[in-house]
C-alpha positions in Angstrom: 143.7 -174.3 165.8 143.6 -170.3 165.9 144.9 -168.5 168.8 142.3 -167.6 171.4 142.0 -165.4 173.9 142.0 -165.8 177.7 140.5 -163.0 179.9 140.2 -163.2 183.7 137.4 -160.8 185.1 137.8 -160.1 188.8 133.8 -158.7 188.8 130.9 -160.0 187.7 130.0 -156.9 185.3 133.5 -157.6 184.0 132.4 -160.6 183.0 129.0 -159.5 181.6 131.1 -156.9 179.4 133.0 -159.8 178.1 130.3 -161.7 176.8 128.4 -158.9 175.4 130.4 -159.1 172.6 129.5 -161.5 170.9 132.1 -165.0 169.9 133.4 -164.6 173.5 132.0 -167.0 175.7 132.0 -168.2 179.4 134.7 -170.7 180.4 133.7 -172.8 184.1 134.6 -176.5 184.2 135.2 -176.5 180.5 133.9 -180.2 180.1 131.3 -178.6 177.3 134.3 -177.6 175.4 135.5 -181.3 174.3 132.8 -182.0 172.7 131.5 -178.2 171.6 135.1 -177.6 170.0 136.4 -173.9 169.1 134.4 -173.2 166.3 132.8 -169.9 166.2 135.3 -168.8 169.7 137.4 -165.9 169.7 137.6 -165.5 173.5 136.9 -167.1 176.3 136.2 -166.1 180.0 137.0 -167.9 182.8 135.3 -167.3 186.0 136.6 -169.1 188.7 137.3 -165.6 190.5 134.0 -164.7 190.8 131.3 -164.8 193.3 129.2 -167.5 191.7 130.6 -170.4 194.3 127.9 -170.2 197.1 124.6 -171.7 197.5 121.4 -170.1 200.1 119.1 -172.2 201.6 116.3 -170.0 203.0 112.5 -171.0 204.0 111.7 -173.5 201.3 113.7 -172.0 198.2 116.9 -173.3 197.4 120.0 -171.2 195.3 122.7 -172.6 194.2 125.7 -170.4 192.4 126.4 -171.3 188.5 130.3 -171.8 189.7 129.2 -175.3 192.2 130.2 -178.4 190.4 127.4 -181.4 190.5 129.4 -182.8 193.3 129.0 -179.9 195.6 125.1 -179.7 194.4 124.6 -183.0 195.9 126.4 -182.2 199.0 124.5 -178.9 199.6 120.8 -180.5 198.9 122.0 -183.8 200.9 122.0 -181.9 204.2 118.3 -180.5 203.5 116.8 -183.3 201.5 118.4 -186.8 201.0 115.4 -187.8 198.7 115.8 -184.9 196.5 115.4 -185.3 192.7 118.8 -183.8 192.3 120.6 -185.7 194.4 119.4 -189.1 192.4 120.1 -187.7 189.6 123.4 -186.6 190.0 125.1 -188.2 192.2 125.5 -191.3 189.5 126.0 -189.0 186.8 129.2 -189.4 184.5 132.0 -190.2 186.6 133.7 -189.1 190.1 136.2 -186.7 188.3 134.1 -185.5 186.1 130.8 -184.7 188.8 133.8 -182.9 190.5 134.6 -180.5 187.5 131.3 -180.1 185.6 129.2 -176.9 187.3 126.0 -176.2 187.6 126.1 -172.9 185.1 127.7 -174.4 182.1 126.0 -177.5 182.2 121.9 -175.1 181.6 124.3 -173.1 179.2 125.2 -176.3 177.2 122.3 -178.6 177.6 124.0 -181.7 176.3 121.4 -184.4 175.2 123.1 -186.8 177.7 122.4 -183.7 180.8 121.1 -185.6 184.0 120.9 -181.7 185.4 118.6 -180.5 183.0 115.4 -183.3 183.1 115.3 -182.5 187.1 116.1 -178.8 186.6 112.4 -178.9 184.2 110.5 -180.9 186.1 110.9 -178.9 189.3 110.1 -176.0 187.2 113.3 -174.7 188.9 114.8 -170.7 186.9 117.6 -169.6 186.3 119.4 -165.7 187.4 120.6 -163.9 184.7 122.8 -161.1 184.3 123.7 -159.0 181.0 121.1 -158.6 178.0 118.6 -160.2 179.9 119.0 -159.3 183.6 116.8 -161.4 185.9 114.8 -164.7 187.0 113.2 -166.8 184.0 112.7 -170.5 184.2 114.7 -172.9 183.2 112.4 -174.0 180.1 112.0 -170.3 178.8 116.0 -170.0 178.6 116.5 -173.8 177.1 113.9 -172.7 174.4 114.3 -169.0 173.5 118.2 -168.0 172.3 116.6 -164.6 172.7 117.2 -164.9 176.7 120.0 -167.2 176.6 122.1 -164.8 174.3 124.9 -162.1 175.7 123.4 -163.4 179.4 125.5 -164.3 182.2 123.8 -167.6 184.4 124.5 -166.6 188.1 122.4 -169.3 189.9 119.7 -171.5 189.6 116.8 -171.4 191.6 114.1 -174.0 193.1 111.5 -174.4 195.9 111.9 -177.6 197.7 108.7 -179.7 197.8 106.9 -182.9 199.2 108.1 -184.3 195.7 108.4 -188.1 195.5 110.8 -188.7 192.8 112.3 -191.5 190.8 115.2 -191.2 188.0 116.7 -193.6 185.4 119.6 -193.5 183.2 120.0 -195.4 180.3 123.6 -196.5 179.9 125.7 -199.4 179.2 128.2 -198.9 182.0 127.9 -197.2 185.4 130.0 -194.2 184.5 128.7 -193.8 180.9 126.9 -191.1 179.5 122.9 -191.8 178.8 121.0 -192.3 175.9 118.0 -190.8 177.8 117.4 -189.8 181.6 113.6 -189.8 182.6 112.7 -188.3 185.6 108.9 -188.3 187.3 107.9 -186.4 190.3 104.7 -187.7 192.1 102.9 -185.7 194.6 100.2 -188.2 196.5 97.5 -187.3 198.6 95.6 -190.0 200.5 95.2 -192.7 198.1 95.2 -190.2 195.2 97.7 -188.5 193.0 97.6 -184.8 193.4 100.0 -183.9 191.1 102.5 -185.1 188.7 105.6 -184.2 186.2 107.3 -186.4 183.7 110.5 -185.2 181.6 112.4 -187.5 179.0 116.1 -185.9 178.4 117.8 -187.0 174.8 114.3 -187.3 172.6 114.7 -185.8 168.8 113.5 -182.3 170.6 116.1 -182.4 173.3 113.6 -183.0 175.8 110.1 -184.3 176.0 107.2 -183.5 178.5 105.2 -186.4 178.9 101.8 -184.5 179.6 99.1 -187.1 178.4 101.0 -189.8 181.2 100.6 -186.5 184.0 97.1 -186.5 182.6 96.4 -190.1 183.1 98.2 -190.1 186.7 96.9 -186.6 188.0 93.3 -186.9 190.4 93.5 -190.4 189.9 93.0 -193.2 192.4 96.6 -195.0 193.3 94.2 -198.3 192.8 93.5 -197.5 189.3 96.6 -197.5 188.5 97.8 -199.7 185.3 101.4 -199.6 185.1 101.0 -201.4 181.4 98.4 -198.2 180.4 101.0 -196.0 181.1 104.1 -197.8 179.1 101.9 -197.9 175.9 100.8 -193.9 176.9 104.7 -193.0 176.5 105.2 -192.2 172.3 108.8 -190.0 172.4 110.9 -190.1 169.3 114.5 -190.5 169.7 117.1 -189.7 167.3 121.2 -189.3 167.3 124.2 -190.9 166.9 124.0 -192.4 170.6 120.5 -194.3 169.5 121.6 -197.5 167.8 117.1 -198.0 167.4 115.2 -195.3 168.0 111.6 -197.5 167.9 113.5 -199.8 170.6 114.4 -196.7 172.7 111.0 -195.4 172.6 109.6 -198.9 173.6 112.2 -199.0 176.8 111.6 -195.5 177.6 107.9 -196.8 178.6 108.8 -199.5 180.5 111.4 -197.8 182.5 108.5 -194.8 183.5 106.1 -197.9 184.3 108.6 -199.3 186.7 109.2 -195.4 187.7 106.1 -195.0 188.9 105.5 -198.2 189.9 108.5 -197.7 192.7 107.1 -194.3 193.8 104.0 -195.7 194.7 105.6 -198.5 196.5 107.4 -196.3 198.2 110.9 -197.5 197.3 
């Protein structure tokens, strides 16, 4: 393996500087790294001395610093909101060594296939803060999907409202501390004995990610009686694809089943 080089900024514009350019690239748990490899890396930056380990709770928006692992996440959003969507879905998330090493930042940056960050992070239409060629707020979905944001930019925090969400989140794994095939996650909002609104994300699909928007079609405005759990499993059509999908058609049929029970628990109140 070639020699690479380390550089400790003490600033965040130190940092920025760094990454500008070009094949140096941000080092924070480093988890992304064993499976990334070195390929294409000529530097890397490590930014455990900078301001990024904080998190702001004020009104109903939440901010939490690129440098907080998932552990410290849950923590944060577990004082505020017990229920929250993050908190399910990361609190089971790899394993207790690695939820204590893997931050916030590099996990957006990275966007493994297996990322129970990233379906919540969509879903609650949540942005990220940049810093470098793009300085700013975009959301979340414009930086997974345009490399024009995401390149020679700095994530600083991610941001959120907090909401009356009720929420539900499944992982597909074979043991409790493996990484998923596919996360789903489903955020109801119900009003009376209607549905007033409604967000589904599949994480790990052939596209990366999936937004289920004919099954928040079919759930929006409608009455919780008129529900048919078996409607919505044959609604879900996602294609799956990758080394960690021994069937893709199989996947695609447990997928639907898994967002039926979903939403079938969020209605029940469980």
């Amino acid at each position: 393996m070639k020699d690479l080089n380390w550089y400790f900024p003490k600033s965040i514009a130190e940092a920025v500087d760094l990454v500008q350019q070009g094949k140096i690239f941000p080092h924070a748990g480093g988890t992304g790294l064993l499976s990334r490899g070195f390929t294409g890396i000529n530097g890397l930056v490590d930014l455990s001395r900078l301001p990024l380990h904080y998190s702001k709770i004020e009104n109903d928006s939440v901010e939490i610093g690129s440098m907080n692992t998932y552990a410290e996440a849950v923590s944060v959003l577990m004082k505020v909101d017990p229920e929250h969507i993050l908190v399910k879905s990361l609190r089971n998330s790899a394993n207790t060594p690695l939820r204590n090493r893997i931050t916030i930042g590099g996990s957006i940056a990275y966007f493994p296939p297996w990322s129970d960050l990233m379906s919540a992070l969509l879903a609650l239409d949540a942005d990220v803060m940049l810093i470098g060629e793009n300085d700013g707020q975009f959301p979340v979905e414009e930086y997974v999907n345009d490399k024009d944001v995401r390149d020679k930019s700095l994530i600083i925090a991610v941001k959120f409202n907090l909401s009356n969400w009720r929420s539900y989140h499944y992982r597909d794994i074979r043991t409790k501390s493996d990484y998923p095939a596919f996360n789903i996650t489903i955020l109801l909002k119900q009003s009376l004995n209607k549905i007033e609104d409604c967000r589904v994300i599949i994480v790990g699909t052939g596209k990366k990610y999936s937004r289920l928007t004919n099954i928040e079609k079919y759930l929006i405005n409608r009455d919780v009686g008129k529900i048919n759990i078996e409607e919505i499993e044959k609604l879900v059509e996602v294609k799956f694809a990758g080394k960690r999908i021994d069937d893709p058609e199989y996947s695609s049929y447990l997928a639907g089943v898994e967002l039926g029970r979903g939403v079938e628990q969020i209605l029940r109140g469980h």
